[in-house]
Predicted model as a PDB file, atoms N, CA, C, CB and O in Angstrom, pLDDT in the B-factor column:
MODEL        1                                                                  
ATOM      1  N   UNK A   1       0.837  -1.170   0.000  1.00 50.00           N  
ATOM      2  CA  UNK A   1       0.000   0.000   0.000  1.00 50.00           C  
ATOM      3  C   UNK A   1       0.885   1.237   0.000  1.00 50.00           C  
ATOM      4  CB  UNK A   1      -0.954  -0.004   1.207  1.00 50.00           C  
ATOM      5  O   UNK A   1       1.264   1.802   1.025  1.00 50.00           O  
ATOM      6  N   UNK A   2       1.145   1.563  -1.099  1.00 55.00           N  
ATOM      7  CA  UNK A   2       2.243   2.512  -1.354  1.00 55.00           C  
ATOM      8  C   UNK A   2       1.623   3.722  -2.087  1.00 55.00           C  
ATOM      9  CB  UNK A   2       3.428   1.836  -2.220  1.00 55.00           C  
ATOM     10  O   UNK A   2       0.880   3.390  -3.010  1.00 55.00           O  
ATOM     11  N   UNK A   3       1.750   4.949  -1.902  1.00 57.00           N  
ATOM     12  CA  UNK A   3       0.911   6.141  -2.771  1.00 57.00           C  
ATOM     13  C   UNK A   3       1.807   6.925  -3.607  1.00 57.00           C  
ATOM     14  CB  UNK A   3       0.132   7.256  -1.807  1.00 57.00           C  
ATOM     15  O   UNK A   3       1.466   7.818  -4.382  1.00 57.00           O  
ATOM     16  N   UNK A   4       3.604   6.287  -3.254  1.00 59.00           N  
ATOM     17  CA  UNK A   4       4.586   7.039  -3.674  1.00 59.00           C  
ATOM     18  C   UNK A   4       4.956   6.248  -5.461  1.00 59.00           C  
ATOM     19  CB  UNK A   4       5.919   6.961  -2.333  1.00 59.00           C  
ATOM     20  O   UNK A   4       5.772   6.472  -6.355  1.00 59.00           O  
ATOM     21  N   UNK A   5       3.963   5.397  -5.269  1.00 63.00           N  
ATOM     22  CA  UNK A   5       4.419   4.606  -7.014  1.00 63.00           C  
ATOM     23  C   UNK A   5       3.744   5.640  -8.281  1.00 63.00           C  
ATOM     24  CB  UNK A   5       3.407   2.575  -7.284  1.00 63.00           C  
ATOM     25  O   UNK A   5       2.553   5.940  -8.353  1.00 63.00           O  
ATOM     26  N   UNK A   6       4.657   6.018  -9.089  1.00 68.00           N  
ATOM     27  CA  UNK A   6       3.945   6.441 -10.009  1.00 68.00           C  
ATOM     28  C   UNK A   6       2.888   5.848 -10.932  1.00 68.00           C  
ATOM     29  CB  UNK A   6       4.659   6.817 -10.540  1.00 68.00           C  
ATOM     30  O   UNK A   6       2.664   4.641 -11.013  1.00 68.00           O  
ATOM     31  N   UNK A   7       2.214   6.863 -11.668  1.00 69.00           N  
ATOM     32  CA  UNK A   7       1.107   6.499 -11.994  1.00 69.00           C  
ATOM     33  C   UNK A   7       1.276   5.993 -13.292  1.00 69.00           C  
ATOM     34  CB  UNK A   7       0.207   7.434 -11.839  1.00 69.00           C  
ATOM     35  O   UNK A   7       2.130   6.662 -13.874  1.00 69.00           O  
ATOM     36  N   UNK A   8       0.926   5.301 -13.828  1.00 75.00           N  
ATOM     37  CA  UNK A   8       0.485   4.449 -15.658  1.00 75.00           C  
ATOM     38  C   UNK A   8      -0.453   5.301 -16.355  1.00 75.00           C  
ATOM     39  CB  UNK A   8      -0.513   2.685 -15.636  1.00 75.00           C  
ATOM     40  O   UNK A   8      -1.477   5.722 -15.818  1.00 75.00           O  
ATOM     41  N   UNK A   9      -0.128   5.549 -17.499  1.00 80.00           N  
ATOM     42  CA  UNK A   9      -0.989   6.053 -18.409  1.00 80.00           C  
ATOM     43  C   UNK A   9      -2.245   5.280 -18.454  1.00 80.00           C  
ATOM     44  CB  UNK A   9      -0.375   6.114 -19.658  1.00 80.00           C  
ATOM     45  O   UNK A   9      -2.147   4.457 -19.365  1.00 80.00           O  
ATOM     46  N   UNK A  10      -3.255   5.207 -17.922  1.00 75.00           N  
ATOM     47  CA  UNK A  10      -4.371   4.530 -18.890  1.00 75.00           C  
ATOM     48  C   UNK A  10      -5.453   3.705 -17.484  1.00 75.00           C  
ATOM     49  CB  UNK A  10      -3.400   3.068 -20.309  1.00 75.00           C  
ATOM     50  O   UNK A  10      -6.607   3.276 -17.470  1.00 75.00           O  
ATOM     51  N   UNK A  11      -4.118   3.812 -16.226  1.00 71.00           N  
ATOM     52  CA  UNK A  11      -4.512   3.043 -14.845  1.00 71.00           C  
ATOM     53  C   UNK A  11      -5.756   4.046 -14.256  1.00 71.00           C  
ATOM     54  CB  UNK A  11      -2.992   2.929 -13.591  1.00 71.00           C  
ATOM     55  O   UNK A  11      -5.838   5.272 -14.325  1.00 71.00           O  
ATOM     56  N   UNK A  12      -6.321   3.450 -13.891  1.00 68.00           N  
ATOM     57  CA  UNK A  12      -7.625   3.783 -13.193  1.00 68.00           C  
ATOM     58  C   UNK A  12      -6.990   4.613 -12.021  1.00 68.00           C  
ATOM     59  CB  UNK A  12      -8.599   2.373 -12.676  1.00 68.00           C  
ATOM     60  O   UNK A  12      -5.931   4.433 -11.419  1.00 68.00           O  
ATOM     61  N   UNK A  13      -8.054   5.673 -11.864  1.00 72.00           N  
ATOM     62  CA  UNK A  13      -7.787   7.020 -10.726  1.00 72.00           C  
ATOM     63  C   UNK A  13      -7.464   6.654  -9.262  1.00 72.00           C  
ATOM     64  CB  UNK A  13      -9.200   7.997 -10.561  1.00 72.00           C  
ATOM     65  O   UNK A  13      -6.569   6.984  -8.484  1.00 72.00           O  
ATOM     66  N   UNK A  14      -9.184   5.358  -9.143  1.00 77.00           N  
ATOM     67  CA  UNK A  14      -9.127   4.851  -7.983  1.00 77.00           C  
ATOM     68  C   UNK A  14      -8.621   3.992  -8.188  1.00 77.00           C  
ATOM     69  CB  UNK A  14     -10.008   4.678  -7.334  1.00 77.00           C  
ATOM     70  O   UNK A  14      -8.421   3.884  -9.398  1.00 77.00           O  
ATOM     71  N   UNK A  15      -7.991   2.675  -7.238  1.00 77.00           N  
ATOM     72  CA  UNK A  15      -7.671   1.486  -6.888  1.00 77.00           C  
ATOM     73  C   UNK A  15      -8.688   0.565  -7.369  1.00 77.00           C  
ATOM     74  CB  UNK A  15      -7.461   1.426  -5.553  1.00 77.00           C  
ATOM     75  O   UNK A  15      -9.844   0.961  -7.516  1.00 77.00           O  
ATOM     76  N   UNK A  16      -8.283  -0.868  -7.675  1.00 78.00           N  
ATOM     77  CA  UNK A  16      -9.520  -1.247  -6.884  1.00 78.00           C  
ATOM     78  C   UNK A  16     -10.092  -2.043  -5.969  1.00 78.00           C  
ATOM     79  CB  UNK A  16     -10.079  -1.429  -7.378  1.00 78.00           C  
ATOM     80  O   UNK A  16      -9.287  -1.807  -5.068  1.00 78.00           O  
ATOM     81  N   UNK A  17     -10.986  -2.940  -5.401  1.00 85.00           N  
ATOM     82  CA  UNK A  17     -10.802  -3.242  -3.680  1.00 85.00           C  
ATOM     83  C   UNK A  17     -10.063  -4.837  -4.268  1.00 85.00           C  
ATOM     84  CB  UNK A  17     -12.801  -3.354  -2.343  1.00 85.00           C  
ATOM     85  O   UNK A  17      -9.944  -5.378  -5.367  1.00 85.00           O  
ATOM     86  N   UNK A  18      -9.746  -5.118  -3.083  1.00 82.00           N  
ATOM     87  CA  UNK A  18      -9.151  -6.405  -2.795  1.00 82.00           C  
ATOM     88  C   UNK A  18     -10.020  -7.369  -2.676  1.00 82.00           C  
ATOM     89  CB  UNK A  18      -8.417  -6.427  -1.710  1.00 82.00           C  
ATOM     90  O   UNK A  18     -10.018  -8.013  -1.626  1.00 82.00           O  
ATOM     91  N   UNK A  19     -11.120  -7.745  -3.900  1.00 85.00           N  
ATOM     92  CA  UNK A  19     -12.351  -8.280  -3.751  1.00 85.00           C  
ATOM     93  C   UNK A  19     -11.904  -9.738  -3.941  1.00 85.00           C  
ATOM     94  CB  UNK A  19     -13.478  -7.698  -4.749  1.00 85.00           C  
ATOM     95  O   UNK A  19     -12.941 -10.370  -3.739  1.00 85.00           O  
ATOM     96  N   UNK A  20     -10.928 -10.616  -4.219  1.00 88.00           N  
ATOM     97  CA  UNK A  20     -10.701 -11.788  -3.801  1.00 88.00           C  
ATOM     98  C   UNK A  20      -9.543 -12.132  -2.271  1.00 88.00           C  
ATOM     99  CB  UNK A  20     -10.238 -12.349  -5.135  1.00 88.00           C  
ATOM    100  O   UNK A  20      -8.747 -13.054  -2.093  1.00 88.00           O  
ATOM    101  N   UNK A  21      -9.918 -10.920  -1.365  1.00 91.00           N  
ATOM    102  CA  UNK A  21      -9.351 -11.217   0.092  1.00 91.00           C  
ATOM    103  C   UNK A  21     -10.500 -11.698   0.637  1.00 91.00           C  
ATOM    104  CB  UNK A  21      -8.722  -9.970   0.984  1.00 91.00           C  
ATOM    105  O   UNK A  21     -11.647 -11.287   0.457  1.00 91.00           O  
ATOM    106  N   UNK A  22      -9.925 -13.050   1.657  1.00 92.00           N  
ATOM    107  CA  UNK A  22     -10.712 -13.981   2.294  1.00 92.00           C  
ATOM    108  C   UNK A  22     -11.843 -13.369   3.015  1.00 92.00           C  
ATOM    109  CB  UNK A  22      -9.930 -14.753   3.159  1.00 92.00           C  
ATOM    110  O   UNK A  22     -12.957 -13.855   3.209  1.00 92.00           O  
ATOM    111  N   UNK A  23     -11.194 -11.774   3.525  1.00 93.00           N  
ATOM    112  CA  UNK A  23     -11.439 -11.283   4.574  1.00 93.00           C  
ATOM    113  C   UNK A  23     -12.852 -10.060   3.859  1.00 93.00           C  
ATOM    114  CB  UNK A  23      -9.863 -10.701   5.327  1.00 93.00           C  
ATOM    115  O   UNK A  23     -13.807  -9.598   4.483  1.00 93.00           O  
ATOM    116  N   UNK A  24     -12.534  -9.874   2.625  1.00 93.00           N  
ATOM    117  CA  UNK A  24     -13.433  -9.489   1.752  1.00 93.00           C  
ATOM    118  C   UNK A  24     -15.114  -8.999   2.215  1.00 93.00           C  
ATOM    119  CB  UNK A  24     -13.387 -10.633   0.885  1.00 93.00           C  
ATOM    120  O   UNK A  24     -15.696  -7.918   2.315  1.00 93.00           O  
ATOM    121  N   UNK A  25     -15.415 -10.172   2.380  1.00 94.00           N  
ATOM    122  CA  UNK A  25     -16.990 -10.026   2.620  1.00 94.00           C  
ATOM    123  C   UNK A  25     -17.540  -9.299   4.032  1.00 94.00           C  
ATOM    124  CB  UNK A  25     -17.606 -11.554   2.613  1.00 94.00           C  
ATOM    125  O   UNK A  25     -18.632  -8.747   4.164  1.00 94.00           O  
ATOM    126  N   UNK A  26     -16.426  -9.456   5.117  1.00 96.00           N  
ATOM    127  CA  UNK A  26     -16.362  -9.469   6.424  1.00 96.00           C  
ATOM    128  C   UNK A  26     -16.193  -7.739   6.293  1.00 96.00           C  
ATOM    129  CB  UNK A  26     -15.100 -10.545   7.172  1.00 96.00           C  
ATOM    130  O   UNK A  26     -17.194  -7.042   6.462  1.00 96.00           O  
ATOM    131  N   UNK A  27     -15.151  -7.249   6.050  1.00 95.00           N  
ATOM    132  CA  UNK A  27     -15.062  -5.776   5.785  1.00 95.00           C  
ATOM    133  C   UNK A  27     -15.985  -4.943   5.210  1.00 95.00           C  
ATOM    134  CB  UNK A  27     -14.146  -5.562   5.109  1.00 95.00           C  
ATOM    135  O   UNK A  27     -15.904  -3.720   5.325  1.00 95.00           O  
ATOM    136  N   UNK A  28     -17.245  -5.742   4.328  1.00 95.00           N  
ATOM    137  CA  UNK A  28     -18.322  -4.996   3.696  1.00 95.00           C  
ATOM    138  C   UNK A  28     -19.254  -5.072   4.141  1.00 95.00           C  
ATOM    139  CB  UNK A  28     -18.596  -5.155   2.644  1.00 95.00           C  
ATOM    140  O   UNK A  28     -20.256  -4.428   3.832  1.00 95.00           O  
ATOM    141  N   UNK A  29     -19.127  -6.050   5.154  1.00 96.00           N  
ATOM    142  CA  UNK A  29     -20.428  -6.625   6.447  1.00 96.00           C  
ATOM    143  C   UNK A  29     -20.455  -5.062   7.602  1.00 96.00           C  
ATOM    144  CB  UNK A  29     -19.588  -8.652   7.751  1.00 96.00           C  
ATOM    145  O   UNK A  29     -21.391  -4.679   8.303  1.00 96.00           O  
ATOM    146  N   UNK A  30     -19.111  -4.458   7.438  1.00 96.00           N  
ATOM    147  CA  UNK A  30     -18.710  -3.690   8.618  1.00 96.00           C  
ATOM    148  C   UNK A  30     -19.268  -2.286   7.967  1.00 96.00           C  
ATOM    149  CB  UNK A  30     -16.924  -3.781   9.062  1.00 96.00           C  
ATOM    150  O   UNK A  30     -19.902  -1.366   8.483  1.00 96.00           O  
ATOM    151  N   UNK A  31     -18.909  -2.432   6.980  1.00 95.00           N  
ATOM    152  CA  UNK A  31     -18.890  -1.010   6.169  1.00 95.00           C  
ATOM    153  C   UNK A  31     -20.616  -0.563   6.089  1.00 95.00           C  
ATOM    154  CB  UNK A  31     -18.092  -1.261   4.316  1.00 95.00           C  
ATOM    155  O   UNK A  31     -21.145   0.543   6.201  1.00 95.00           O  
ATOM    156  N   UNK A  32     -21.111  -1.704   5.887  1.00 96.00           N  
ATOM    157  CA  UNK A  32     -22.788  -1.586   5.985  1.00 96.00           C  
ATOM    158  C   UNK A  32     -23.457  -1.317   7.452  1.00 96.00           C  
ATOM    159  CB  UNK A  32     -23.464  -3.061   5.465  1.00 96.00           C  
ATOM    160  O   UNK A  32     -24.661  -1.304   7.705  1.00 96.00           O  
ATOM    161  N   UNK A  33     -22.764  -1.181   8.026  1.00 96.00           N  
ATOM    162  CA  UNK A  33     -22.766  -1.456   9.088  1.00 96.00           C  
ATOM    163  C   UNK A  33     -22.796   0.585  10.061  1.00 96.00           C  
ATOM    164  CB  UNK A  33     -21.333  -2.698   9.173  1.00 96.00           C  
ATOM    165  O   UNK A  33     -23.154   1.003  11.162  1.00 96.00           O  
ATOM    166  N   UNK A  34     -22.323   1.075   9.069  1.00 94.00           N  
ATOM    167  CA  UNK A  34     -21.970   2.334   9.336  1.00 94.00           C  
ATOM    168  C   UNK A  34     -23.109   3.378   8.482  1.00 94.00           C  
ATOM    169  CB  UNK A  34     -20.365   2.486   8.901  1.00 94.00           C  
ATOM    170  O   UNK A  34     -23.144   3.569   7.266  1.00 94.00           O  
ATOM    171  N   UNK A  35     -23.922   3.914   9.442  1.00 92.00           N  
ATOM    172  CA  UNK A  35     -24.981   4.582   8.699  1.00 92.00           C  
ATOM    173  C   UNK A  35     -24.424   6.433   8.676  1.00 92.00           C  
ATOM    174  CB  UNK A  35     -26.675   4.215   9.648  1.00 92.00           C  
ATOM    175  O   UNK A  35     -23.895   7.078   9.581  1.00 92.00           O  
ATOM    176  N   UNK A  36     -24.827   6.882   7.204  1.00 85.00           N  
ATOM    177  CA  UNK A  36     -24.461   8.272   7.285  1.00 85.00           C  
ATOM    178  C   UNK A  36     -25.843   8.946   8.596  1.00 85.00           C  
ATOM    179  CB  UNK A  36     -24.534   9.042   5.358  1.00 85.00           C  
ATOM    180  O   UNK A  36     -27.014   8.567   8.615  1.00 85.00           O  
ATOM    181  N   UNK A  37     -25.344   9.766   9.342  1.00 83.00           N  
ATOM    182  CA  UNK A  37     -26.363  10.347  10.283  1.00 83.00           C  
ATOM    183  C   UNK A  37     -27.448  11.397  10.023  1.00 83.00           C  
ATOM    184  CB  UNK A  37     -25.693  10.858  11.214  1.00 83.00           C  
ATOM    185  O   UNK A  37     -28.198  11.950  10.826  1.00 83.00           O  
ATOM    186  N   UNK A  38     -27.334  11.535   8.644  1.00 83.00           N  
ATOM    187  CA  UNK A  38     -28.456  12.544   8.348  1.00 83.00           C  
ATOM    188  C   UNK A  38     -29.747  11.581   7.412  1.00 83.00           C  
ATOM    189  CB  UNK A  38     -27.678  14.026   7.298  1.00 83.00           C  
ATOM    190  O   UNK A  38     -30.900  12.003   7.509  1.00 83.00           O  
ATOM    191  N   UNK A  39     -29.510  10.419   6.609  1.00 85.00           N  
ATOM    192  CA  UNK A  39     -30.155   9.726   6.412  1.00 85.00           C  
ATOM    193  C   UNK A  39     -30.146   8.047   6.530  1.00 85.00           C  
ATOM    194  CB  UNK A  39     -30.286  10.196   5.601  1.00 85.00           C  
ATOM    195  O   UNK A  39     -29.138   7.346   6.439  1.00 85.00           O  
ATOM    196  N   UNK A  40     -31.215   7.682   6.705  1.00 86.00           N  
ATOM    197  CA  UNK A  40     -30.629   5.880   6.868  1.00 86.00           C  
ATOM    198  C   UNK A  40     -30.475   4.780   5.772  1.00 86.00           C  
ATOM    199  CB  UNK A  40     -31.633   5.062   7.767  1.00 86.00           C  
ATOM    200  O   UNK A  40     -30.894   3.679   5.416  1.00 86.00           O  
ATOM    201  N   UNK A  41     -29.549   5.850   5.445  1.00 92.00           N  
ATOM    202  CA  UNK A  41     -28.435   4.375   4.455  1.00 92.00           C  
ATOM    203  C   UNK A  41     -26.703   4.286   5.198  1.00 92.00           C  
ATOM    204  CB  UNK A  41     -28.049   5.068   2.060  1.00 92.00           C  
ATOM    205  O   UNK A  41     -25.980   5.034   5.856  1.00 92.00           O  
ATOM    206  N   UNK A  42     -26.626   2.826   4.587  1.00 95.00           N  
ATOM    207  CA  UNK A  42     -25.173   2.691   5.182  1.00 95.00           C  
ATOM    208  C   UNK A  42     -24.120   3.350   4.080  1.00 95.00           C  
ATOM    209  CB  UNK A  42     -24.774   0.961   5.474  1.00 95.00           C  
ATOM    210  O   UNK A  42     -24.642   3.790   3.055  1.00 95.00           O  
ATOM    211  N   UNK A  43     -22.932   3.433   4.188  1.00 93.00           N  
ATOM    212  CA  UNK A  43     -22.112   4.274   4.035  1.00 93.00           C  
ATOM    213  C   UNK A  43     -21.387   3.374   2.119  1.00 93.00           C  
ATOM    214  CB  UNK A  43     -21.018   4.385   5.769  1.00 93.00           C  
ATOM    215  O   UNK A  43     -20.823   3.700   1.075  1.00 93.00           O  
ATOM    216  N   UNK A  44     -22.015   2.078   2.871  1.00 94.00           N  
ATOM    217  CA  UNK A  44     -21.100   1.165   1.739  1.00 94.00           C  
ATOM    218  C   UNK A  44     -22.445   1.387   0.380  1.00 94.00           C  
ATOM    219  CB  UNK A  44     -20.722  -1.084   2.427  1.00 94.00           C  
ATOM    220  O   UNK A  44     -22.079   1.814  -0.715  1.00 94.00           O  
ATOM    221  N   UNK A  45     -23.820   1.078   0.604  1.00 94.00           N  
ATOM    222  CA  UNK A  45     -24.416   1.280  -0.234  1.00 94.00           C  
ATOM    223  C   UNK A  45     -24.600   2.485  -0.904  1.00 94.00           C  
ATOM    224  CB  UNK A  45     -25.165   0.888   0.050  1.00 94.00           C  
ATOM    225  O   UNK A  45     -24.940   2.587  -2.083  1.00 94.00           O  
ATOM    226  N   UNK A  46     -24.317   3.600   0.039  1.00 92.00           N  
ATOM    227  CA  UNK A  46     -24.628   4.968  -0.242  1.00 92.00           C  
ATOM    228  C   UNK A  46     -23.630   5.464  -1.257  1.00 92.00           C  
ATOM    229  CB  UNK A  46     -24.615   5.825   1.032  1.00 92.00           C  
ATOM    230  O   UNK A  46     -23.611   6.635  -1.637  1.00 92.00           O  
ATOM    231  N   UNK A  47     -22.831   4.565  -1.668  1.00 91.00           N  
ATOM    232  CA  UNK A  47     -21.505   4.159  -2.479  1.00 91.00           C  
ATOM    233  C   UNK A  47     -20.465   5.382  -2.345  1.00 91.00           C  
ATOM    234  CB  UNK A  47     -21.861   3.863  -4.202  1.00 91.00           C  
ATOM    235  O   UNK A  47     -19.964   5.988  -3.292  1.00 91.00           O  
ATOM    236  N   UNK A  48     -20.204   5.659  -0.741  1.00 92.00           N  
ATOM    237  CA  UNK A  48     -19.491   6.587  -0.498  1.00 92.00           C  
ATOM    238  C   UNK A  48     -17.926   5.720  -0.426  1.00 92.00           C  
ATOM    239  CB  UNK A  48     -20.094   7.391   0.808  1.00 92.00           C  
ATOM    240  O   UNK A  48     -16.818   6.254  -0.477  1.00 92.00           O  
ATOM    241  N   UNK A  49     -18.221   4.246  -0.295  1.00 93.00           N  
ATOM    242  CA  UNK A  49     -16.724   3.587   0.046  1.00 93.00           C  
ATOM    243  C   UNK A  49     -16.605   3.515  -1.719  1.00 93.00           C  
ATOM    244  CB  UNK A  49     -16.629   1.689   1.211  1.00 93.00           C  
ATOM    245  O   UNK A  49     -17.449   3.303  -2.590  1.00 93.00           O  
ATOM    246  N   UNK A  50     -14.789   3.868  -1.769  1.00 93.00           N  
ATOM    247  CA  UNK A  50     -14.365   3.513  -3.587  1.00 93.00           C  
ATOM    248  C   UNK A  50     -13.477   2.628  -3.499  1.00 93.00           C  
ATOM    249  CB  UNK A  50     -13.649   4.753  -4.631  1.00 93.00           C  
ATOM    250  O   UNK A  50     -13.229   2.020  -4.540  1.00 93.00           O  
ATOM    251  N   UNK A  51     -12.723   2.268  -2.276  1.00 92.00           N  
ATOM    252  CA  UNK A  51     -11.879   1.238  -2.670  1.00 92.00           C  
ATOM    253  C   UNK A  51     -11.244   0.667  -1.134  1.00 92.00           C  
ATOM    254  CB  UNK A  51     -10.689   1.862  -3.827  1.00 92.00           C  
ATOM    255  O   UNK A  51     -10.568   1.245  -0.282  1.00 92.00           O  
ATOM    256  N   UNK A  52     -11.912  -1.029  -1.227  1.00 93.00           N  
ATOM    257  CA  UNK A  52     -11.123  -1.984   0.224  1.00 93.00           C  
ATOM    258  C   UNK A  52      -9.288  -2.351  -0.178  1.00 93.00           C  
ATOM    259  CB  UNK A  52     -12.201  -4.066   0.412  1.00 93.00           C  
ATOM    260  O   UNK A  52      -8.777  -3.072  -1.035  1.00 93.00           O  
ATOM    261  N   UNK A  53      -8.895  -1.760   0.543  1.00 93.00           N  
ATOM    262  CA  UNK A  53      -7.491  -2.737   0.116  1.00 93.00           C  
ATOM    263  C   UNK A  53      -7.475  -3.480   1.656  1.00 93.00           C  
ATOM    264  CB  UNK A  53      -5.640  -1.626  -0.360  1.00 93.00           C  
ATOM    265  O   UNK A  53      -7.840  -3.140   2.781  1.00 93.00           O  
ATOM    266  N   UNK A  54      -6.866  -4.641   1.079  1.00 93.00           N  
ATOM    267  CA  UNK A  54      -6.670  -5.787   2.349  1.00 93.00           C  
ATOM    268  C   UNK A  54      -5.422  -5.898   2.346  1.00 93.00           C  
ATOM    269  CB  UNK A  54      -7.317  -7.303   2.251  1.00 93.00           C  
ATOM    270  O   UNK A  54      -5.061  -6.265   1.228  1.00 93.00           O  
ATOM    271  N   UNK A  55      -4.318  -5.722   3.253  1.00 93.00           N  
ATOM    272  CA  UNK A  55      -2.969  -6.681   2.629  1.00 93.00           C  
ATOM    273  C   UNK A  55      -2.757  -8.013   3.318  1.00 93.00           C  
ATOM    274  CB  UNK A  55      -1.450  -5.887   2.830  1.00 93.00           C  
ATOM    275  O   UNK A  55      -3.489  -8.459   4.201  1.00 93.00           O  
ATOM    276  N   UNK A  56      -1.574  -8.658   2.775  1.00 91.00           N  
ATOM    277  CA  UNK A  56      -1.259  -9.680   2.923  1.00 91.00           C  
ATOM    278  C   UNK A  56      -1.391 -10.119   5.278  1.00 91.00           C  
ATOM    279  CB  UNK A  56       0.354  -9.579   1.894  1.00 91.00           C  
ATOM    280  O   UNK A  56      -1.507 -11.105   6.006  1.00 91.00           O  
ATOM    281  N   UNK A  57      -1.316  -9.226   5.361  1.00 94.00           N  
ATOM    282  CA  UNK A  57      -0.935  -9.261   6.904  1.00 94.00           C  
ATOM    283  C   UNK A  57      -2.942  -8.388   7.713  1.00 94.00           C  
ATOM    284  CB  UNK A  57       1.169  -7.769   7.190  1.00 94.00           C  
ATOM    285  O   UNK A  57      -3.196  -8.081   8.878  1.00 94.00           O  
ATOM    286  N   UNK A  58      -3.825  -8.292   6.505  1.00 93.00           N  
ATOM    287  CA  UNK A  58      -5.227  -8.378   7.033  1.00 93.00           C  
ATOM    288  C   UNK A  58      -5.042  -6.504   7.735  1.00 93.00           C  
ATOM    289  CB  UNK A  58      -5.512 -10.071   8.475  1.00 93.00           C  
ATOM    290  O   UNK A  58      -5.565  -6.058   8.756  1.00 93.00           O  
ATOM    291  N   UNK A  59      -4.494  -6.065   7.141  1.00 94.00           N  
ATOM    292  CA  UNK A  59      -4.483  -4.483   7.693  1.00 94.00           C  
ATOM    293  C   UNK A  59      -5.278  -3.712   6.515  1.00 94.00           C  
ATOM    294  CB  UNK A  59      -2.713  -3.753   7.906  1.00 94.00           C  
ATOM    295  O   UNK A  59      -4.618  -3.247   5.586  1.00 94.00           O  
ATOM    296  N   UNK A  60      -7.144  -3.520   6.544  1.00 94.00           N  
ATOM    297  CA  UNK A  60      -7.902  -2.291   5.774  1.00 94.00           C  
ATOM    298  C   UNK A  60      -7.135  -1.176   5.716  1.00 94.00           C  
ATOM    299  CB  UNK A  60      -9.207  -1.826   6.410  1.00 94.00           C  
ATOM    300  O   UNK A  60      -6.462  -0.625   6.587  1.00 94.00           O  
ATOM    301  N   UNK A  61      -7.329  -0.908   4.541  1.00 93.00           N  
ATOM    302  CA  UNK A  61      -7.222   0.647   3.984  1.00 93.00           C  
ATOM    303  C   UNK A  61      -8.834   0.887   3.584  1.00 93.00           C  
ATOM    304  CB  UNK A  61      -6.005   0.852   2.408  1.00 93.00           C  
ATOM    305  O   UNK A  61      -9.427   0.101   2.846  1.00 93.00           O  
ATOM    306  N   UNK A  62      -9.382   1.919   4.090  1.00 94.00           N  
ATOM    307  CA  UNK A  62     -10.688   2.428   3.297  1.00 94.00           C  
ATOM    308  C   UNK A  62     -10.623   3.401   2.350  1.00 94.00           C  
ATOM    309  CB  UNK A  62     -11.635   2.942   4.119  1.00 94.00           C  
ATOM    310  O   UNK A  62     -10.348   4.412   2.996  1.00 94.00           O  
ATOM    311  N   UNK A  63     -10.716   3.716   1.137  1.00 92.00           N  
ATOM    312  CA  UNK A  63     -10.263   5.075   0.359  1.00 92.00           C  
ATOM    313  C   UNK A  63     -11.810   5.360   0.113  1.00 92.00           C  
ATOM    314  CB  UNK A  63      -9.104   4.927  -1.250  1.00 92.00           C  
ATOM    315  O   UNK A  63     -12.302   4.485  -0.601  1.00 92.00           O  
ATOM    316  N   UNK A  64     -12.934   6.589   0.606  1.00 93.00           N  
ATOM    317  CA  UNK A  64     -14.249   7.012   0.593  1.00 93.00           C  
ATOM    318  C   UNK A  64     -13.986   8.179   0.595  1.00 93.00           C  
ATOM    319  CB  UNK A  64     -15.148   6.622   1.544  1.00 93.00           C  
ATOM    320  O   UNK A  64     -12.880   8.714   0.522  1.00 93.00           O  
ATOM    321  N   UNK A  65     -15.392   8.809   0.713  1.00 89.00           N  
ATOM    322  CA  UNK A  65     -15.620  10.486   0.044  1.00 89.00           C  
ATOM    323  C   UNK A  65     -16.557  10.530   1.868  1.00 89.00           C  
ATOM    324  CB  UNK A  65     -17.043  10.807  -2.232  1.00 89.00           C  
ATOM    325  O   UNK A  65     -16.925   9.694   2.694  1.00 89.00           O  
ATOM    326  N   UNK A  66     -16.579  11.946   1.732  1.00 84.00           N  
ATOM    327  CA  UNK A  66     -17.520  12.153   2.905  1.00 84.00           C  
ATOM    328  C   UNK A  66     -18.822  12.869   2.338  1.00 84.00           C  
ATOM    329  CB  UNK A  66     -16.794  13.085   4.112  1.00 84.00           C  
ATOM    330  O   UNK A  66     -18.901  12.848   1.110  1.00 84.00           O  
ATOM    331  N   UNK A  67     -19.801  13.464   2.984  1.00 77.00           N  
ATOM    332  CA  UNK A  67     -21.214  13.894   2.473  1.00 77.00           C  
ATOM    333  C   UNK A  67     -21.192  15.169   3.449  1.00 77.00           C  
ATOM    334  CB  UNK A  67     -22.653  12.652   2.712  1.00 77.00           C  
ATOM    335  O   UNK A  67     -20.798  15.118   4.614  1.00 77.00           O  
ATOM    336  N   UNK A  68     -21.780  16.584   2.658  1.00 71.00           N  
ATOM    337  CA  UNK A  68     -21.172  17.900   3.047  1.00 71.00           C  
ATOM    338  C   UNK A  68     -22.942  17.334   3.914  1.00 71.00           C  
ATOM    339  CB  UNK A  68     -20.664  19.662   1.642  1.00 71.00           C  
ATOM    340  O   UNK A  68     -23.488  18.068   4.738  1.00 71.00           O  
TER     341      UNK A  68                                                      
ENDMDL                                                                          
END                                                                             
């Protein structure tokens, strides 16, 4: 999880999640789990989360937007 790698012509802005980590489903269980406080949706559907990274050693990165 490095931010200092340069970028590729053509590579996508965002990341994208670590959707074959074991741990995968469990982190989106959590993320739903988190409601924005002005209306009742969770944070993951409200598709404010853009990208799970998992690494090898099970340490989340969340990369999301917030709501003014």
């Amino acid at each position: 999880m490095n931010d200092a790698s340069p970028k590729i012509e053509g590579a996508p802005l965002i990341a994208p999640s670590s959707t074959d980590h074991p741990l995968y489903d469990q982190v989106v269980e959590a993320c739903r789990s988190v409601y924005d406080p002005e209306i009742p949706v969770n944070i993951y559907d409200l598709g404010l989360v853009y990208t799970l990274e998992i690494s090898d050693e099970n340490e989340v990165r969340v990369i999301m937007t917030l709501t003014a």
